[in-house]
N, C-alpha and C positions, 0 to 999 in steps of 0.2 A: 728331450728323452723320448724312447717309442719302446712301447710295450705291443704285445699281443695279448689276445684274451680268445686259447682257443676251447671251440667247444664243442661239441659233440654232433657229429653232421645229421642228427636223424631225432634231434630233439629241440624241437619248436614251440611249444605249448607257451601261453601267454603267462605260468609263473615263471619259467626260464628264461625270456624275454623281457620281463621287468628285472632280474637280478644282474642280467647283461646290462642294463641300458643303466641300469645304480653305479656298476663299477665304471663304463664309460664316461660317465659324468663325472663322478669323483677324482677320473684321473682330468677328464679335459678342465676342470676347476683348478688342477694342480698342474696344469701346463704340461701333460703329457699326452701326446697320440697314442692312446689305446686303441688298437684297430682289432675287432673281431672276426678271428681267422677260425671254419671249418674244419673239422678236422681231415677232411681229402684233400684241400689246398695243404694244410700243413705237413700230409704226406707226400703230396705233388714237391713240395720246396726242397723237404729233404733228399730226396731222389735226385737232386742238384747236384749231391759231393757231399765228400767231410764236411768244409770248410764253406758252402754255401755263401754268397753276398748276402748285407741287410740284417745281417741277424739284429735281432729288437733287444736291447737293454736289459726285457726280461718277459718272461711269459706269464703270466697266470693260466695254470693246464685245469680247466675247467668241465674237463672231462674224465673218465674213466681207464680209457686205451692209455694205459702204462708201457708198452711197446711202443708209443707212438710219442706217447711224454720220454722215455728212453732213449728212442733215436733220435730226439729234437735236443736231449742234452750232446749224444755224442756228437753233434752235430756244430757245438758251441753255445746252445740256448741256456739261461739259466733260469731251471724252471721253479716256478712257486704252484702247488708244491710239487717236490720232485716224485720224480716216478715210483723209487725208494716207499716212501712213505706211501701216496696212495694205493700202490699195490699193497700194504699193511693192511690200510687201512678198509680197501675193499673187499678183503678177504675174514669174517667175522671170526674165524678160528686163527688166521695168522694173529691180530689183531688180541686175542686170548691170550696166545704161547707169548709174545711179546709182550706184552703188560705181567702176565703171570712171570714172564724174566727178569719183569724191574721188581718184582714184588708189590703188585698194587693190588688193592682192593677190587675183587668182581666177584660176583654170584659164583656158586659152585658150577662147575660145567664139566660136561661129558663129549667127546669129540665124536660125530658119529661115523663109523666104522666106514672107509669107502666102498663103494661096490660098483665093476668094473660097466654091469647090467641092473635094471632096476630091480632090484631084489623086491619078494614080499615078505615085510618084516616080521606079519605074523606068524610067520613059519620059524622065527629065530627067537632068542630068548631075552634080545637087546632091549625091549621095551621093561623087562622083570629088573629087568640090572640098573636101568634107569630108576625105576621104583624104589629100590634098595638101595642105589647112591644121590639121591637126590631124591624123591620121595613125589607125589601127585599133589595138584597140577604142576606142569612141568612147561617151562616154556622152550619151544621148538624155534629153531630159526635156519632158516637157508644162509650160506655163506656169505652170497652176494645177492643184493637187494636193498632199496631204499624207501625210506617215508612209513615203515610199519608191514608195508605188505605182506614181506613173506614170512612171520613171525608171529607163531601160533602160542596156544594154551592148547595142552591137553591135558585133560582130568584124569583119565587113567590109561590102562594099556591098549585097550582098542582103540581108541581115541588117537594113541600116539603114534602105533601102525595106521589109520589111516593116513594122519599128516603125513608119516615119514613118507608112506607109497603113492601118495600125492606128490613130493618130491621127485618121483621118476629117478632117485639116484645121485641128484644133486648135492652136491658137500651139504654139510648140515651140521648145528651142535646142538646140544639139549642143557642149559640152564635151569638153575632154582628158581622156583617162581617166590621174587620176594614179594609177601604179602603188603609189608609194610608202605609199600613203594604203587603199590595196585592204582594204575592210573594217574600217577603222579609223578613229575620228576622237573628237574633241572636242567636248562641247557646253558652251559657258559660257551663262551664263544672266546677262544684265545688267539689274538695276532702276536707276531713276535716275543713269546712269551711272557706277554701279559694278557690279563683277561682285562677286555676292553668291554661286556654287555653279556646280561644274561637275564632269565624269564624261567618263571614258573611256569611247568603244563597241568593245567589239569583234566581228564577226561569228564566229561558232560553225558556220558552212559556210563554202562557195565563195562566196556569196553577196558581190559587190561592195561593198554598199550595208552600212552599219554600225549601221541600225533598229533599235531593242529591239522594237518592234514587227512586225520581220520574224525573231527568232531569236537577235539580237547580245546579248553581256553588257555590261552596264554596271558601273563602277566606279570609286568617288573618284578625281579628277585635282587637281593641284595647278598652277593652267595656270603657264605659264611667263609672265616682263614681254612679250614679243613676241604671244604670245596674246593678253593682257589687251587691250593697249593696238588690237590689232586689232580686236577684239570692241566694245570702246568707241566706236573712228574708225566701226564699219560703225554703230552705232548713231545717232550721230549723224548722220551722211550721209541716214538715213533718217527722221529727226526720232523715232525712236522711245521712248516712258518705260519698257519693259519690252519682253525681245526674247530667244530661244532664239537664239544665234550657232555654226554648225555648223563648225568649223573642220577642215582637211584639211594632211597632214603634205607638204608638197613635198620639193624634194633639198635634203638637210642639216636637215628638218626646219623650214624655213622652212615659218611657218603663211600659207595663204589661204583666203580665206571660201569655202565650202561653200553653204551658205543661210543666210538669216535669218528667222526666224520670228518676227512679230509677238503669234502667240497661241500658242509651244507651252508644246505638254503638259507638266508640268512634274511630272507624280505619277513616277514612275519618277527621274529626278534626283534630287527629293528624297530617294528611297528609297536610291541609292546613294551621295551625298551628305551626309545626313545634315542638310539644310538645308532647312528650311519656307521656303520660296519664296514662298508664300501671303501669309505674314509680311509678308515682307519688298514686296511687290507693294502689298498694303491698307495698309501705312506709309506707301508712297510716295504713293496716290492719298489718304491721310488726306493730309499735306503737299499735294498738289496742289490740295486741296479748300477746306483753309485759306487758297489764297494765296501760300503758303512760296516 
């Protein structure tokens, strides 16, 4: 069997490098060529035809470019995951309307108003309406963006026109800041709709946000049935075969989704976890490849 594992041509850094070389191994342990293919060769192949020679068993799209995950399915690839879903899932407000359509659980949220030109918001009365439907601090987030970055706290309205005009314009929504959840949260990690490993975050400052990548520790979690079965509902809503599910602690510890992440990073879980992930992901897309 041959798989590909394409990834993104302009991102090299040594944690991407270890999560390639995880699934690599995992499949050559499982007797499959997993060959990791760039995303310009992977658009060099397509430009072949429809129907291109070679196509691989199956792809794991380990990038972003859902144009690129697109024309590699019209192409005959079957991609994990598909294009479908990542674009969901990369889009933090599509990802909203979608869950909010299966009826799941998420923070109250505010979609922010598009603007053709970088507006300045304090000349507008959005940050007052925010105040009034969701109330201070409020957390701000850019559409697209990963690992915490673009995913602020603001305390009141000057606070949130700066973020907002800090955005330049950029999609954006505004979320309730749950207290109960402040620097703390869950990640379950689901392969073919089952949760195969998950971890406690907890942040080690002030810091809001509960990133291992901004400072937080991670540590074995044993999610509870109302997790699980959360984690599964968001997965399916989004068609996804594999999906990092961020879950956040409401009142009484009632869980609601956080984000969903179609491609996370999955080295640090495993490490607090104790679960190759890898494994468990290149099983799946063997299964997927065969048909199963």
């Amino acid at each position: 069997m041959t798989g590909w594992l394409v990834v993104n041509a302009f991102t090299s850094s040594d944690k991407f490098l270890e999560l390639y070389a995880q699934l690599q191994k995992a499949a050559a342990d499982q007797g499959v060529d997993l060959r990791r293919v760039g995303a310009i060769e992977a658009s060099a192949w397509v430009a072949h035809g429809p129907h291109p020679p070679a196509v691989p068993d199956f792809v794991l799209f380990w990038d972003k470019d859902v144009r690129l995950c697109r024309a590699l399915e019209l192409a005959g690839c079957r991609c994990i995951n598909s294009a479908r879903a990542i674009e969901l899932c990369d889009d933090k407000a599509a990802t909203y309307l979608r869950l909010l359509e299966a009826g799941l659980p998420q923070p109250r949220t505010m979609l922010v108003p598009k603007a053709f030109h970088a507006p300045d918001w304090s000349t507008t009365n959005f940050a007052s309406m925010v105040d009034n439907g969701l109330g201070f601090p409020v957390v701000a987030k850019e559409c697209h963006g990963s690992f915490g970055a673009q995913v602020h706290l603001a305390c009141d309205e000057a606070e949130l026109n700066q973020v907002l005009n800090a955005m330049q314009g950029r999609p954006a929504l505004c979320q309730e800041f749950v207290r109960e959840s402040k620097g703390h949260d869950v990640r379950l990690q689901v392969v073919g709709d089952r949760v195969v490993a998950a971890m406690e975050r907890l942040s080690t400052t002030d810091d809001f946000r509960a990133n291992v990548t901004n400072g937080a520790v991670a540590r074995p979690w044993e999610p509870t049935e109302s997790q699980v079965d959360l984690a599964l509902a968001a997965c399916r809503a989004l068609g996804l075969d594999f999906a990092g599910v961020d879950i956040l602690f409401g009142q009484g510890g009632k869980p609601m989704v956080c984000e969903v992440n179609s491609n996370a990073h999955f080295v640090n879980l495993g490490r607090a976890s104790g679960v190759d992930v890898a494994n468990h992901i290149v099983r799946h897309a063997i299964a997927v490849g065969e048909g199963a």
